[in-house]
C-alpha positions as CSV (number, residue, x, y, z in Angstrom):
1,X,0.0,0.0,0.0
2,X,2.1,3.0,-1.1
3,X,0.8,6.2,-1.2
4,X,-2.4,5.9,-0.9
5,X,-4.2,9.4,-0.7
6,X,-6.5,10.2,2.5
7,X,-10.0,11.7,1.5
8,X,-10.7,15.0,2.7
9,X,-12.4,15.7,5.8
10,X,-16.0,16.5,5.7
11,X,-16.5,20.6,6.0
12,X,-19.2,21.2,8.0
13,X,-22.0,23.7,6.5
14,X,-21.5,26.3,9.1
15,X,-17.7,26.9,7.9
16,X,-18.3,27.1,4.6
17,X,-21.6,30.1,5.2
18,X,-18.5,32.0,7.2
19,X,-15.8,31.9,4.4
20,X,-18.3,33.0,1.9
21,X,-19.4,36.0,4.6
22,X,-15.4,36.8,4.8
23,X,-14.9,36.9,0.8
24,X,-18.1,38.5,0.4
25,X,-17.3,41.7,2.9
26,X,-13.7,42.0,1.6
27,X,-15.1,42.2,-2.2
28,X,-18.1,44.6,-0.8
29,X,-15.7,46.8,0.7
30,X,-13.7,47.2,-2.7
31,X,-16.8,47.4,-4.7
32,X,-18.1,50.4,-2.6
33,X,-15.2,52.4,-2.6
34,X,-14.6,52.1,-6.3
35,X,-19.1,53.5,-6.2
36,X,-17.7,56.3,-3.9
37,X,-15.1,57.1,-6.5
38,X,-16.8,57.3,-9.5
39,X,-19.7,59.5,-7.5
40,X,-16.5,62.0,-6.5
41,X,-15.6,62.1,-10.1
42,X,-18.9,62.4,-11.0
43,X,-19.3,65.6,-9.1
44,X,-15.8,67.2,-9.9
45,X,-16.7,67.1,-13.8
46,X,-20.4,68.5,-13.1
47,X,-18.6,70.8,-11.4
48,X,-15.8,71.3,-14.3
49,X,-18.8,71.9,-16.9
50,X,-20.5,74.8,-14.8
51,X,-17.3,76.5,-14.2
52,X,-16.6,76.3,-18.0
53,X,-20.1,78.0,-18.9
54,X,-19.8,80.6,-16.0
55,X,-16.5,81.9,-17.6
56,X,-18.1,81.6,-21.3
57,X,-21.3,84.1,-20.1
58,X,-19.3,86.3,-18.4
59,X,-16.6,86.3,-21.2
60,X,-19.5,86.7,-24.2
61,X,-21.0,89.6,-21.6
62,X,-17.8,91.8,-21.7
63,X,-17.5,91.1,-25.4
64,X,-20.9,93.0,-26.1
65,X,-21.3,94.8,-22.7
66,X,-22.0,98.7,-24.7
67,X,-25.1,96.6,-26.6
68,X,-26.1,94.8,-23.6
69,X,-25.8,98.1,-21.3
70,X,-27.1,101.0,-22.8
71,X,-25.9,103.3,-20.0
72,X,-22.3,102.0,-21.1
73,X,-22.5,104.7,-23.8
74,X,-21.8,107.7,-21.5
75,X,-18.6,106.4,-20.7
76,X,-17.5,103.4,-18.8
77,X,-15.0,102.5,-16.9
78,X,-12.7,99.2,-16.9
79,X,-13.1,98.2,-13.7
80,X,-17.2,98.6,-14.6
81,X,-16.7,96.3,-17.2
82,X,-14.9,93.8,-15.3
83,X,-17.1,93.7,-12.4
84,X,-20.2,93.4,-14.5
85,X,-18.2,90.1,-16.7
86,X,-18.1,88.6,-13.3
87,X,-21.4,89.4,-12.2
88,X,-22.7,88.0,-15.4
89,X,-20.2,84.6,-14.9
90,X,-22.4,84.5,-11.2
91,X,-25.9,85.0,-12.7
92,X,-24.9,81.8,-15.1
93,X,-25.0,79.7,-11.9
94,X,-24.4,81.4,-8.2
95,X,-23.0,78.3,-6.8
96,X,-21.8,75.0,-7.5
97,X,-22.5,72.4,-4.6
98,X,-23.6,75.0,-2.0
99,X,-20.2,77.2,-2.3
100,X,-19.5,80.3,-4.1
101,X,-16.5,80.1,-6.8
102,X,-14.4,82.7,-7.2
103,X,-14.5,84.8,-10.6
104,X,-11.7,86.7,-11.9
105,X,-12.4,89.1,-15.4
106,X,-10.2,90.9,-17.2
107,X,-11.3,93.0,-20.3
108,X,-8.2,94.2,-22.3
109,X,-8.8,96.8,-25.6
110,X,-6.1,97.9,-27.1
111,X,-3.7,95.5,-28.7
112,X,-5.4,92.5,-27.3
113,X,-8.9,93.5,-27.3
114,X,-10.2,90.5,-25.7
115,X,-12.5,89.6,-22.3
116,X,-11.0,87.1,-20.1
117,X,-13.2,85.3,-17.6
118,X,-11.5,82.7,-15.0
119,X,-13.4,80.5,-12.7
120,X,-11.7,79.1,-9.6
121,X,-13.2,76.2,-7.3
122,X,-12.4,74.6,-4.3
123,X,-14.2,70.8,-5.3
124,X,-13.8,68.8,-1.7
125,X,-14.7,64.9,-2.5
126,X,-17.0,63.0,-0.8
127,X,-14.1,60.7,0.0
128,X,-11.9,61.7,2.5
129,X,-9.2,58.6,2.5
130,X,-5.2,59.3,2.9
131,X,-4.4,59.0,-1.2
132,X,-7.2,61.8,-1.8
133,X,-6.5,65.4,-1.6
134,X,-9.1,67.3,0.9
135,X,-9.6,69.8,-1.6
136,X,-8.7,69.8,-5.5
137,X,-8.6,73.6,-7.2
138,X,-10.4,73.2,-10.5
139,X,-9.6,76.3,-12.5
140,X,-11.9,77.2,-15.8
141,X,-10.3,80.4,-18.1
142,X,-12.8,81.9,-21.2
143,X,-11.6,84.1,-23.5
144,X,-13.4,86.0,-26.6
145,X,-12.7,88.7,-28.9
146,X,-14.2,92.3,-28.1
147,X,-16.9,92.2,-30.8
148,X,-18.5,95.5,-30.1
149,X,-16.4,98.8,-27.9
150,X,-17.7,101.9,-26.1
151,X,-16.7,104.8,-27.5
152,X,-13.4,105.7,-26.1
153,X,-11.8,102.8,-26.8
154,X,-10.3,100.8,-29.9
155,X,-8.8,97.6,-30.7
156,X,-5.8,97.7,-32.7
157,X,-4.9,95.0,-34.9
């Protein structure tokens, strides 16, 4: 009699319900963080399309401001026209997941002769796990040609 192979030993049912409990909470744990992830990522790119069309409607606004603003004809000022581009950028959506972004504009005649909106963000994920930043800075820049200028100024090209 030479090597002759033992059977196994009976499992008993109990043991084999707890190793399926063990595999199944280790794999349930992974699955959900991978959900929380793609939620986070979800919410940053909602977040990156707002901040791209607050920066568009407050660029487009200081491209046309005299046309949209008919009080711009008796003169207005660059800072006017700035703070107006970024009041328009707000109007577009005040806030993105309760929070208020921060909305630089820049209108430039002159050699340039363009309107330059830019859209900051502080996006803080859902997630808050050691690999994960606590806050990412999304940043969002529009810029457009002056179509239409106040009197007073001109675009030279």
């Amino acid at each position: 009699m030479v090597g002759r192979a033992r059977p196994p030993a009976p499992v008993s049912r109990g043991r084999r319900r707890g190793q399926a409990l063990v595999e199944f909470a280790l794999l349930a744990l992974i699955l959900v963080l991978m959900l929380a992830g793609a939620v986070d990522f979800g919410r940053a790119f909602s977040a990156w399309i707002a901040m791209g069309n607050m920066a568009r409607t407050g660029a487009q606004y200081g491209t046309i401001v005299p046309l949209v603003d008919p009080s711009s004809s008796d003169g207005i000022s660059v800072s006017e026209i700035e703070a107006d581009m970024a009041a328009a950028a707000l109007t577009e959506q005040p806030s993105i997941f309760g929070s208020v972004p921060t909305v630089s504009a820049e209108w430039m005649a002159g050699a340039a002769c363009l309107a330059r909106v830019t859209v900051t963000y502080d996006f803080v994920p859902l997630m808050q796990i050691p690999p994960i930043p606590a806050s990412i800075t999304l940043t969002r820049r529009a810029q457009m040609r002056i179509q239409y200028l106040p009197p007073g100024y001109s675009c030279s090209t």
